[in-house]
VOPADREN-928519 format. One record per atom (N, C-alpha, C): residue in one letter; x, y, z. Coordinates in steps of 0.2 Angstrom, whole numbers, plus 5000, padded with zeros to 4 digits. Each point is the difference from the previous one (the first is absolute). Example, Ala and Ser with C-alpha at 12.3 -4.5 7.8 and 13.67 -1.06 7.14 Angstrom:
BEGIN
A506649725039 A499650065000 A500450065000 S499850054996 S500450065001 S499650055003 
END
This chain:
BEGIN
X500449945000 X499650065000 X500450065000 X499850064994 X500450065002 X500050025006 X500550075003 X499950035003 X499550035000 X499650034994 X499650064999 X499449945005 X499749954995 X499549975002 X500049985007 X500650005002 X500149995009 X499750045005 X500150064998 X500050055002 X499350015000 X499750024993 X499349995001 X499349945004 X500449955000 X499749945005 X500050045007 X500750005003 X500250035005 X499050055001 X500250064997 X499450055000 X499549995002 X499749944997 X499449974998 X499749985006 X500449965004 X500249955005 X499850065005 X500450075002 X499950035005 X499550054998 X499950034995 X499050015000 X499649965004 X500049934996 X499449955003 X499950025008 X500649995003 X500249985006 X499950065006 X500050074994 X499650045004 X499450015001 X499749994994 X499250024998 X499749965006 X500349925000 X499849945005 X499950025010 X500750024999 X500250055009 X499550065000 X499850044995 X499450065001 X499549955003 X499849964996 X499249975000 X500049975007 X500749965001 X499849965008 X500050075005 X500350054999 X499950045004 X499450045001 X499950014995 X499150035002 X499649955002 X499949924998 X499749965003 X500350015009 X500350025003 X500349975006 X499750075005 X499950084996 X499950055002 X499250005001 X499649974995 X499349995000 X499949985007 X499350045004 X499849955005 X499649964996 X499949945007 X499649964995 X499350015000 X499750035006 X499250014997 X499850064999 X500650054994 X499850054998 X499550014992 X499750035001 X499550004995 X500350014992 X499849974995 X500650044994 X499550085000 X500150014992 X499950065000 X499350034999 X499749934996 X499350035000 X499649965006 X500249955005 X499850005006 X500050065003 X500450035002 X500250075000 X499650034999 X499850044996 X499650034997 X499249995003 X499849945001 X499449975002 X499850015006 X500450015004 X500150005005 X499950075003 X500350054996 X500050065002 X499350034998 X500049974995 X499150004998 X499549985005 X499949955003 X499749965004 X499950065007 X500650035000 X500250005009 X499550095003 X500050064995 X499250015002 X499449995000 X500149954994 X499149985002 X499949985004 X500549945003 X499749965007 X500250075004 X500450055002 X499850055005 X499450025000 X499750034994 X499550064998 X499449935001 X500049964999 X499449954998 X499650025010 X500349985005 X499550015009 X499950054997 X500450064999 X499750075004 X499450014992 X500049994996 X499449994994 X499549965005 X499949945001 X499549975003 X499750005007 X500650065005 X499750015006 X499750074999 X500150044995 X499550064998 X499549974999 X499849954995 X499450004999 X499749965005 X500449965006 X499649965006 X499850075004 X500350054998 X499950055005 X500550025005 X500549965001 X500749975006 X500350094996 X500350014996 X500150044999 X500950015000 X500550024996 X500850005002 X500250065000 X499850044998 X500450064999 X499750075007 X499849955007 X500150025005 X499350075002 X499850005005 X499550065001 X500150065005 X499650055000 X500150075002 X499250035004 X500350025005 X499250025004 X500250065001 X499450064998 X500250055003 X499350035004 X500550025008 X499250015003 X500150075005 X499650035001 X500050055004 X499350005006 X500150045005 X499749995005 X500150075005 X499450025002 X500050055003 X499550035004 X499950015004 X499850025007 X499450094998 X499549994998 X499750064996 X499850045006 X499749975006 X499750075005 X499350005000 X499849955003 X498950004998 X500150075005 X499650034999 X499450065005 X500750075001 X500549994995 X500850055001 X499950024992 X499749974997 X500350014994 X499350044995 X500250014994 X499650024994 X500149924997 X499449964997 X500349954997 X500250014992 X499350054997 X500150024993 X501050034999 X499950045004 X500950015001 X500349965000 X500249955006 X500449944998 X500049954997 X499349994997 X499849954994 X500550044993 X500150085000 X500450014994 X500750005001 X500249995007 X500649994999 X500249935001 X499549975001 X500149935000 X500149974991 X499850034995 X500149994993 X500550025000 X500250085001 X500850034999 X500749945001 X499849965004 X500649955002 X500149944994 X499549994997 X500049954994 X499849964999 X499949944996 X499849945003 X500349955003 X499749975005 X500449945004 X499549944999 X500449935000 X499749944998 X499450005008 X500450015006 X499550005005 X500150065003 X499450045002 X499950045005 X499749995005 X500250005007 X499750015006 X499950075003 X499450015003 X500050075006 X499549975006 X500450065004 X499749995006 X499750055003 X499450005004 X499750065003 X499450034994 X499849954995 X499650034995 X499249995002 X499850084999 X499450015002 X499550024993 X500250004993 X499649984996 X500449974997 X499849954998 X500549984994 X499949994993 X499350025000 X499850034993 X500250054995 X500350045006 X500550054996 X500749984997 X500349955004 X500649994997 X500049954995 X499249945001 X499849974993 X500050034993 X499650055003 X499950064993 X500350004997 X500650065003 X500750014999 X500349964997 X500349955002 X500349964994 X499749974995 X499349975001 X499750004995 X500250034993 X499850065001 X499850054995 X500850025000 X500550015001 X500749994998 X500149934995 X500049955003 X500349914997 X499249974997 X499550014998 X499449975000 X500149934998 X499649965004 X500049925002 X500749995002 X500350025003 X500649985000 X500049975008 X499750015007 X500349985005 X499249965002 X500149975004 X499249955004 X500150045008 X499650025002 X500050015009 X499849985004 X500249985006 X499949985006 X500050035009 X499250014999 X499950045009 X500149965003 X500250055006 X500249945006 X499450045002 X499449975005 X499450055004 X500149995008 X500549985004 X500249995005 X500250095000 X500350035006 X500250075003 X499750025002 X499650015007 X499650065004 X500850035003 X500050065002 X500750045001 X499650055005 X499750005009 X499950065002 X499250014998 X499649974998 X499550004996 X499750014995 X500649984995 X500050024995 X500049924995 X499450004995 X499949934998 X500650014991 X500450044998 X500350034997 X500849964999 X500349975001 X500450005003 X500649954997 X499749994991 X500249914999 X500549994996 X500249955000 X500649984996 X499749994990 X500449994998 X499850004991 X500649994998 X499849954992 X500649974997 X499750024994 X500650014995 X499850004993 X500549964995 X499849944996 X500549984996 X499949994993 X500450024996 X500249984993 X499549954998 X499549994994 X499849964997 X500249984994 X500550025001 X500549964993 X500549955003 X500250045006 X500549955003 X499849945006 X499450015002 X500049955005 X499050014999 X500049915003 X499349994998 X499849995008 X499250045004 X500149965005 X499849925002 X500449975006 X499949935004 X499350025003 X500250015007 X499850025004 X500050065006 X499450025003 X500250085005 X499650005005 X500150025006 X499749975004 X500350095008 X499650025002 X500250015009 X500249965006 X500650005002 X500449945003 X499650045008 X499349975001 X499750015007 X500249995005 X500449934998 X500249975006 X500649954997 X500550005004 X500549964999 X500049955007 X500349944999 X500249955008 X499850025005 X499250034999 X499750035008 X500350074999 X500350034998 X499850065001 X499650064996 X499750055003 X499650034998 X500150064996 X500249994995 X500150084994 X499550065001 X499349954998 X499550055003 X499550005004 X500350075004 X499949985007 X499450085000 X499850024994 X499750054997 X500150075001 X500850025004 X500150054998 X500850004997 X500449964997 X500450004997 X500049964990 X500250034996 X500249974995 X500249934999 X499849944997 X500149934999 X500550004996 X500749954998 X500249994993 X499649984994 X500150044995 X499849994995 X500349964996 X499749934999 X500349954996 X499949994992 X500549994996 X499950024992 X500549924998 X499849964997 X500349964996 X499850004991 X500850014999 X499850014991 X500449964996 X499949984996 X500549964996 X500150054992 X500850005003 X500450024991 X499849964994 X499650034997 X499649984992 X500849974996 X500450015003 X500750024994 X500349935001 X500049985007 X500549945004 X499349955004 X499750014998 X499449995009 X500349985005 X500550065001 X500149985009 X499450045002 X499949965006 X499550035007 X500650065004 X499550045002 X500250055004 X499650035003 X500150015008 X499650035004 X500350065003 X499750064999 X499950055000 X499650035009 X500150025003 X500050015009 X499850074999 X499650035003 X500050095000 X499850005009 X500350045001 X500050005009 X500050075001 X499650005005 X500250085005 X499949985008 X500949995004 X499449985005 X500050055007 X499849995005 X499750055006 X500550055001 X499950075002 X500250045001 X500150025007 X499450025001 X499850025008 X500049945004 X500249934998 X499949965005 X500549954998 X500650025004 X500749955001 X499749925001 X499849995004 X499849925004 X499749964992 X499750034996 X499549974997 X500349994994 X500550064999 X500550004993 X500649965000 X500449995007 X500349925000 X499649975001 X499649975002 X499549924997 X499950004993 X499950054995 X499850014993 X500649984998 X500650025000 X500749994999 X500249925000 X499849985008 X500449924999 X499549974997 X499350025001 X499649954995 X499849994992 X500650084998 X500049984993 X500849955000 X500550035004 X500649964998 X500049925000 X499349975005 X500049955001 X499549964995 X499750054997 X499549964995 X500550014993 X500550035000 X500349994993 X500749955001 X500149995005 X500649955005 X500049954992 X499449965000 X500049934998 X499850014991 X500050064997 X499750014993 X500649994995 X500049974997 X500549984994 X499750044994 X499350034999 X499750054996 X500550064999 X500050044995 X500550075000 X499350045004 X500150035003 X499950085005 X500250045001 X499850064994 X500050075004 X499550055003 X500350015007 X499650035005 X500250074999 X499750044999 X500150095000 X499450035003 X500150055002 X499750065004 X500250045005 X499650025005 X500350035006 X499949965006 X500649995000 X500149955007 X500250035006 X499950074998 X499950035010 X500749965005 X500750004996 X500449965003 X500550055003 X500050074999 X500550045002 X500649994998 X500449994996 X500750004998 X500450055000 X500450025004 X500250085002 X501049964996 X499950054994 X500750014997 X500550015006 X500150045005 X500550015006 X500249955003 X499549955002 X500249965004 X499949924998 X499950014992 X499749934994 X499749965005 X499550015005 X499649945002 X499450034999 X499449965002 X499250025000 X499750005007 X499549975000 X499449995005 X499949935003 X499950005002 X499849915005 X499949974993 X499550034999 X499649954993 X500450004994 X500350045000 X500949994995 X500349955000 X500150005009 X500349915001 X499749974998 X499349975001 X499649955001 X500149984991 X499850064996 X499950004993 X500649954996 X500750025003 X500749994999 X500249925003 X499649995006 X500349935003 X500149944993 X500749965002 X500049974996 X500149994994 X500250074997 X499849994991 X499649994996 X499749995005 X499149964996 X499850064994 X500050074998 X500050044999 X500750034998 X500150024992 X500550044998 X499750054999 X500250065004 X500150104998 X500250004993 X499750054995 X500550024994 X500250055005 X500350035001 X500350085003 X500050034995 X499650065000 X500150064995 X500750045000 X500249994994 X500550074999 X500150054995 X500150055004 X500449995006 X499350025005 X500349985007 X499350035005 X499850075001 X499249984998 X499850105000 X499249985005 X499950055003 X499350005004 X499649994997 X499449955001 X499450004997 X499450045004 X500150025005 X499350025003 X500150095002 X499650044999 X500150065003 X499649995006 X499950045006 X499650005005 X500450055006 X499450054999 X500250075004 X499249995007 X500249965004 X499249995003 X500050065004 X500550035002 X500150045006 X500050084998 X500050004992 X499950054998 X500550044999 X500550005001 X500850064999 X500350004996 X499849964992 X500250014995 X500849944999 X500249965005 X500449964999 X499549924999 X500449954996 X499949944999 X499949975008 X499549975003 X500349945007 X500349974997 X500249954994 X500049954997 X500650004995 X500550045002 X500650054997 X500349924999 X500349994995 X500649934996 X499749935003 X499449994998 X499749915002 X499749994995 X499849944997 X499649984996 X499349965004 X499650014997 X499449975003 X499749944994 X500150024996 X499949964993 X500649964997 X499749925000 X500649964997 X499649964996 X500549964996 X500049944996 X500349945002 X499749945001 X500449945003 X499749964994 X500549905000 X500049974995 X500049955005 X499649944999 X499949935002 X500249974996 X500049935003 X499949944993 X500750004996 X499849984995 X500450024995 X500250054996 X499450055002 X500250064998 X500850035003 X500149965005 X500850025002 X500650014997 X499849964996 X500649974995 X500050054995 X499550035000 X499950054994 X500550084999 X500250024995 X500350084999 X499450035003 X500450045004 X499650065003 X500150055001 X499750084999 X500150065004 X499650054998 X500250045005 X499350065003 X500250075002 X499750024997 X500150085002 X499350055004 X500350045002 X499350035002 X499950074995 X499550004999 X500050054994 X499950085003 X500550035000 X499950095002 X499950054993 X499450035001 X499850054995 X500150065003 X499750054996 X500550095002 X499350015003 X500050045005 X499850015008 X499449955003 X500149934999 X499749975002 X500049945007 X500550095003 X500150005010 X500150075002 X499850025004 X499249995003 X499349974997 X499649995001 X499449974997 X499550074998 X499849984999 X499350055000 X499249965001 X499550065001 X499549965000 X499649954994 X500449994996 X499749974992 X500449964997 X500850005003 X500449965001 X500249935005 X500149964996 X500549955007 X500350005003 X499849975009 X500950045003 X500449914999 X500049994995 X500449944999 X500250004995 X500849984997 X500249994992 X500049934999 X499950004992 X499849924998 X500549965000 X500449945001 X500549974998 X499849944993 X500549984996 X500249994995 X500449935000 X499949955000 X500249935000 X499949974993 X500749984998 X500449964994 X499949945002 X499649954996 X500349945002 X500249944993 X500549955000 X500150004995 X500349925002 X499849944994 X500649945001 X499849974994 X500349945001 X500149944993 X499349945001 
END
């Protein structure tokens, strides 16, 4: 054999010999239960649908994934203090809310009206006819909520709880609202409270006998209104019935921020607040509403402290609620 022919054998030999050493080594580099390329492909394909596919069929069970939003306000209006047609229009000026509670309502035709004829068909209402106050048969609690967002269960005046007596016919009873989210149908109960002022003894028993009937509730509850609890910013504690309301955790506060006064009250006449940096008015969360995003403000308008005769000596507060 020539050299020349040698040489090119030689060549020949160590091409083969490379092409062969590539192949085994990409064979060796392969995992082995990798997809090839159009598995690959299919796969990337496949992998939102099956995400998107629950949250497509828990919207239409009604389960719902893209998480819900409660916005609710609640405020203390003044029966036998106030103008209602007046606070009925400031009560629109604040906006719409999925729930509105008030307390101390002595018509409540007028604030039906009122948003009425602002939102039409848009809220369902609920009297509470419990409240004689000093002899005043005036004196009641009322909820209003969204008909697009919550459909009602059931609502009822909580008379009596484990023997004891809400009413005892001159105090306000809770006013109990159960609604179900049209969006998710979760249940949700909805609490409106105003409880004793002038009678300490009576407003701790109201206090443990709500923390106790909400002890065992795995339902979401929101309880708001005037709970007559004293919370003095100076010295961050409340009233007896603060404790009672507080024992245990049974009961989460939102705590408003940042903390502002909710009550005016000059009883003694010299033009100073008695009730200078306290909240009288809270928001609390039961149940599984605890687990929920939460917060709250008290809403301050331009001169609306001191009160007047046609105004509220109370500002409303504003609770966010919000989960998956």
């Amino acid at each position: 054999m020539s050299k020349l022919n040698s040489r090119l054998l030689v060549n020949i030999l160590v091409m083969a010999g490379l092409v062969l050493f590539g192949s085994l080594l990409n064979i060796g580099c392969t995992p082995v239960d990798s997809p090839t390329e159009g598995e690959g492909a299919k796969a990337t394909d496949v992998g939102p649908t099956v995400t998107k596919a629950p949250a497509a069929k828990a919207e239409k069970a009604g389960e719902g994934s893209d998480g819900f939003s409660y916005s609710v306000l609640h405020w203390n209006v003044e029966s036998g203090g106030n103008d209602p047609a007046t606070v009925a229009s400031q009560l629109v000026e604040l906006g719409d809310y999925d729930v509105i509670g008030l307390s101390e309502v002595e018509v409540p035709a007028a604030y039906e009206e009122a948003l009425s004829k602002k939102w039409p068909d848009r809220y369902e209402y609920i009297r509470g006819v419990s409240g004689a106050n000093e002899g005043r048969e005036d004196d009641h609690l009322w909820i209003a909520f969204s008909k697009d967002k919550f459909s009602l269960v059931e609502t009822e005046e909580m008379k009596e709880v484990s023997g004891f007596i809400f009413d005892d016919g001159h105090h306000r009873v809770p006013l109990y609202v159960k609604l179900k989210d049209r969006a998710n149908s979760q249940e949700v109960v909805f609490l409106m409270n105003h409880l004793a002022r002038g009678n300490k003894d009576f407003r701790q028993e109201q206090a443990s006998t709500l923390r106790e009937w909400a002890r065992t509730k795995s339902i979401p509850i929101v309880a708001i209104g005037d709970y007559n609890l004293d919370f003095e910013f100076a010295t961050e504690k409340g009233n007896k019935a603060f404790d009672e309301f507080m024992k245990d955790n049974v009961w989460l506060w939102v705590r408003p921020e940042p903390l502002v006064d909710t009550n005016w009250s000059d009883r003694d006449g010299d033009g100073i607040d008695n009730y200078i940096d306290s909240l009288l008015d809270f928001s609390f969360l039961g149940g599984a509403a605890k687990t929920w995003n939460a917060s709250s403000r008290v809403i301050v308008r331009e001169n609306d402290f001191p009160d007047t005769e046609k105004t509220s000596d109370h500002r409303p507060v504003e609770l966010i609620l919000s989960g998956n």
